[in-house]
FILOGU-749890 format. One record per residue: residue in one letter; z, y, x of N, C-alpha, C, O in turn. Coordinates in pm, whole numbers. Atoms other than C-alpha are relative to their C-alpha. Example, Ala and Ser with C-alpha at 12.3 -4.5 7.8 and 13.67 -1.06 7.14 Angstrom:
 code   n_up n_north n_east  ca_up ca_north ca_east   c_up c_north c_east   o_up o_north o_east
    A      0    -119     89    780     -450    1230      0     120     90     66     118    194
    S     -6    -119    -82    714     -106    1367     73     109    -77     90     220    -26
END
This chain:
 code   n_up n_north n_east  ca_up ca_north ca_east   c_up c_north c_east   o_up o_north o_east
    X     34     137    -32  -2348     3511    -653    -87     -59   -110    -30     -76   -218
    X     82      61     66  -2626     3363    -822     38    -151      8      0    -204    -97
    X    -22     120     15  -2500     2990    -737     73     -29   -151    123      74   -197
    X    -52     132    114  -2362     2736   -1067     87     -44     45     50    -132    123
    X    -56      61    -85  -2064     2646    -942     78    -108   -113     86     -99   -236
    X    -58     104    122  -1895     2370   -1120    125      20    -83    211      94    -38
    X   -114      -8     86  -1641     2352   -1381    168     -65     38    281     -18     49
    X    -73      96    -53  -1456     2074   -1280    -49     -95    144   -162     -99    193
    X     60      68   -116  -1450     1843    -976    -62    -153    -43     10    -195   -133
    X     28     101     30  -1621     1514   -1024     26     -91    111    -60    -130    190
    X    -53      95   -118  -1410     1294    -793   -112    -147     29   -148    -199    134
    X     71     130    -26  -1619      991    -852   -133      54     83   -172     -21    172
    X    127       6   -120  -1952     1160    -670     22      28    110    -58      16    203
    X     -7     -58   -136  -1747     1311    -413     10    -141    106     64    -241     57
    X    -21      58    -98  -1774     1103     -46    125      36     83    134     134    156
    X   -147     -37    -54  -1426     1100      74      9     -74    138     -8    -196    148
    X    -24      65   -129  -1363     1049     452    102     -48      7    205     -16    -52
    X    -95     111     27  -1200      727     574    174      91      4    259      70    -83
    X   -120     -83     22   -890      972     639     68      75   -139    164     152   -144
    X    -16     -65    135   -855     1083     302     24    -104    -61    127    -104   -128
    X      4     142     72   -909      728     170    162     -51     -4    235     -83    -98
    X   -113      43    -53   -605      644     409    132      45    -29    239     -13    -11
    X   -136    -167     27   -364      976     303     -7     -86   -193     91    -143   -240
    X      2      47    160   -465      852    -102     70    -143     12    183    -151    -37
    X    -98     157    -13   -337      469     -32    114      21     17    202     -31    -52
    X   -150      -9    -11    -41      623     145     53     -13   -130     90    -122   -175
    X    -23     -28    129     41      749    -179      9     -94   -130    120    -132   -167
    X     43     119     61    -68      512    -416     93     -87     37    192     -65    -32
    X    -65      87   -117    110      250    -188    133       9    -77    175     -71   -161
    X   -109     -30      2    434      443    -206     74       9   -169    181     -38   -211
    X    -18      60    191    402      483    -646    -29    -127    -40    -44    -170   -155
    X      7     157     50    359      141    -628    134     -70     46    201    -134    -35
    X   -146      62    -30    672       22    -431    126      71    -92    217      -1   -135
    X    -78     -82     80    873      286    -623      3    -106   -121    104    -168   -155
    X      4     108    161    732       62    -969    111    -101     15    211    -119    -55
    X    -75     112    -34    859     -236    -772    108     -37    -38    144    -137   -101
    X   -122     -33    -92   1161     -119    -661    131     -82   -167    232    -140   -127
    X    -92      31     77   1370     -228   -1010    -53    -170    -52     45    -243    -67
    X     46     123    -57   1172     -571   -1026     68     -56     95    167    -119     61
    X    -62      18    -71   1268     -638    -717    179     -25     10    241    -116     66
    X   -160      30    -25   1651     -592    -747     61     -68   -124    179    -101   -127
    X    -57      84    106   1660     -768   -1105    -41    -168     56     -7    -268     -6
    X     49     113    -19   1490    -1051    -898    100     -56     54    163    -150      5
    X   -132     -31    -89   1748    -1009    -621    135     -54    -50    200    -143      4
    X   -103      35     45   2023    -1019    -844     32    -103   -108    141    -119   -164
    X      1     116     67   1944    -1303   -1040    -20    -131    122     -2    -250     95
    X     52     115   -104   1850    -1520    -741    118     -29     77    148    -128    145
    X   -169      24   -120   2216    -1437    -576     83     -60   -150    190     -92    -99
    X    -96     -14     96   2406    -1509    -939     36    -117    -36    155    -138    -63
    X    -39     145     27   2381    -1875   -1010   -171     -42     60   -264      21    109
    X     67     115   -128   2177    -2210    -872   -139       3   -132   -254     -31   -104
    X    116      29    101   1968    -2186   -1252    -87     126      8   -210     115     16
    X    110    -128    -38   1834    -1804   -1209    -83     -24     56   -198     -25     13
    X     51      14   -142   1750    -1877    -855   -124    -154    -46   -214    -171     37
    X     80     119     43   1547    -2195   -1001    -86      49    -59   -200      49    -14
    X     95    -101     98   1402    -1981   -1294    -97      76     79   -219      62     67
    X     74     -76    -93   1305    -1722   -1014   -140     -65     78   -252     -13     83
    X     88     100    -76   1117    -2005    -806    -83     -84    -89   -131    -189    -44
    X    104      81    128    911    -2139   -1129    -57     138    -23   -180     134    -28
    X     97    -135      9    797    -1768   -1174    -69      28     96   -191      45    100
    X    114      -4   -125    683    -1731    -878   -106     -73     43   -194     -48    125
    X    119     123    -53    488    -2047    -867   -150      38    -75   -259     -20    -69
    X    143     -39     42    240    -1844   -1062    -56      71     58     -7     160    126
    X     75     -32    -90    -54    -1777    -936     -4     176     -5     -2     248     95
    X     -2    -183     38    -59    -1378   -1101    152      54     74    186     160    126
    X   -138     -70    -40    286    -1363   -1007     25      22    172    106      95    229
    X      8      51   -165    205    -1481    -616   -124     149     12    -85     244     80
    X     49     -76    -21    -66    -1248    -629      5     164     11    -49     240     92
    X    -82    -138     40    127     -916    -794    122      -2    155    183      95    200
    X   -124      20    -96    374    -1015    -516    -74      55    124    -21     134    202
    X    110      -1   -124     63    -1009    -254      5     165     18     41     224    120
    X     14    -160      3      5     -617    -376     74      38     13     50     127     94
    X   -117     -99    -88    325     -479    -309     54     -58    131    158     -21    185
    X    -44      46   -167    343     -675      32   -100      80     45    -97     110    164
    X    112     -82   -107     41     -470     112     14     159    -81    -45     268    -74
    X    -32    -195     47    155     -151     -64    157      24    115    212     133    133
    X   -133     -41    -43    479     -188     141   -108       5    158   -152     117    187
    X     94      22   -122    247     -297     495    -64     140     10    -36     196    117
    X    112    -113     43      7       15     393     84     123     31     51     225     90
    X   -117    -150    -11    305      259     390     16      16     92     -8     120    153
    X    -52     -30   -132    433      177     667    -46      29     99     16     107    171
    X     86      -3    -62    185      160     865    -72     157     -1    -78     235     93
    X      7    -111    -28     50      446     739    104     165     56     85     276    106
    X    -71    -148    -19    336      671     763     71     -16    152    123      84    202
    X     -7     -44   -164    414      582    1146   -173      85     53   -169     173    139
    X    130    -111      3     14      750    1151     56     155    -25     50     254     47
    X    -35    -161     42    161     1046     953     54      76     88     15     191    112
    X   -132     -56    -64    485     1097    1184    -62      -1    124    -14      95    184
    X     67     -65   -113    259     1094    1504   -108     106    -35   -107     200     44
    X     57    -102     49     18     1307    1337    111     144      2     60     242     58
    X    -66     -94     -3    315     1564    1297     57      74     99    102     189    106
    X    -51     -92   -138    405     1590    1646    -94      11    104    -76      -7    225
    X    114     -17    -31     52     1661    1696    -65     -74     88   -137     -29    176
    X    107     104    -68    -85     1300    1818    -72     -40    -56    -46    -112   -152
    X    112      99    113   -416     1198    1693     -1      87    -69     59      64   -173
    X      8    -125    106   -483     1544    1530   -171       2     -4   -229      17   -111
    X    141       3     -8   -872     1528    1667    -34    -120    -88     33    -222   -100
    X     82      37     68  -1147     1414    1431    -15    -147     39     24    -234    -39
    X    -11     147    -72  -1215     1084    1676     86     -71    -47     72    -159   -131
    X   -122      59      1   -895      996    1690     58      -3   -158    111    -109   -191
    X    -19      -5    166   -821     1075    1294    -36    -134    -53     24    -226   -109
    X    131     152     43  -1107      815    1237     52     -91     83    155    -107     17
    X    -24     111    -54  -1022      565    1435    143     -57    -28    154    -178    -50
    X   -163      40     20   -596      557    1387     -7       1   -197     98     -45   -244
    X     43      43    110   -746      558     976    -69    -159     13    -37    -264    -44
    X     78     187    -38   -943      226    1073     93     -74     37     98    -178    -28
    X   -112      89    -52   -652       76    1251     81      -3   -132     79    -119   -173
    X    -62     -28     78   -432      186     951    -51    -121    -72     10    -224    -44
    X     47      53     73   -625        3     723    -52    -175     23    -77    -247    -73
    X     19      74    -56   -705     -293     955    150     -68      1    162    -177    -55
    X   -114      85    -39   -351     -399    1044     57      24    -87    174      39    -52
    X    -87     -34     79   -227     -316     703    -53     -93    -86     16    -106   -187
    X     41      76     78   -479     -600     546     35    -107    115    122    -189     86
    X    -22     111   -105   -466     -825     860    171     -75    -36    187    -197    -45
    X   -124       2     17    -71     -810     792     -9    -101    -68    -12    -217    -28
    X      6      31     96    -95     -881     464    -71    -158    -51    -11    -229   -131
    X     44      88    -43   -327    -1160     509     86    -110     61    131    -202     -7
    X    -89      87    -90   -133    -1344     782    165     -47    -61    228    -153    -66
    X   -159      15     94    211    -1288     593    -52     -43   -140     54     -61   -199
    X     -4      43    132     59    -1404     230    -49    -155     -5    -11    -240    -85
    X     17     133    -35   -110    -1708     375    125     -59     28    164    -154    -41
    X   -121      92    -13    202    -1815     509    106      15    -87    179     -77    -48
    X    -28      38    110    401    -1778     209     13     -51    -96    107     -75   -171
    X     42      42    181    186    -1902     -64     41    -111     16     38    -192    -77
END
């Protein structure tokens, strides 16, 4: 073989199809709720413990970084889910064609910001 083949991969020039994009978020997504996940239950359990936590809790939140960090794991949790009912029909071989790949990736990604959207507006 006369070709140069490369050393390493250079992820940043590669063009990654939207399905790949969608399989990497899963992921991503899912090491992000994982982070959460002890956040979450120190929030939890300060918010059930007394009337001053639960006060404390609701003055943290009134920040805007904190409303926003809150926004990203509502759409890392949306993203998962979403994607991984994709995955689990994917496995019992629905939506295995290329078309259909692409398009249930677009939806994925569509009703997983739309969500997110609709549920953070009405929150904030």
């Amino acid at each position: 073989m006369n070709k140069k083949r490369p050393k390493h991969l250079e992820l940043w020039n590669i063009s990654f199809p939207l399905p790949a994009i969608v399989s990497g978020l899963h992921r991503i997504s899912g090491a992000l709720m994982s982070l959460a996940i002890p956040f979450v239950l120190f929030a939890l359990a300060g918010t059930l413990s007394s009337a001053e936590r639960f006060d404390a809790f609701k003055s943290c939140i009134s920040n805007p970084l904190v409303k926003i960090a809150l926004l990203v794991v509502l759409w890392a949790f949306l993203h998962h889910a979403c994607a991984g009912i994709r995955f689990l029909l994917m496995d019992i071989h629905k939506g295995v064609d290329l078309p259909t790949a692409r398009l249930s990736a677009k939806i994925v990604l569509a009703v997983s910001l739309v969500l997110t959207a609709v549920i953070g507006v009405y929150a904030w």
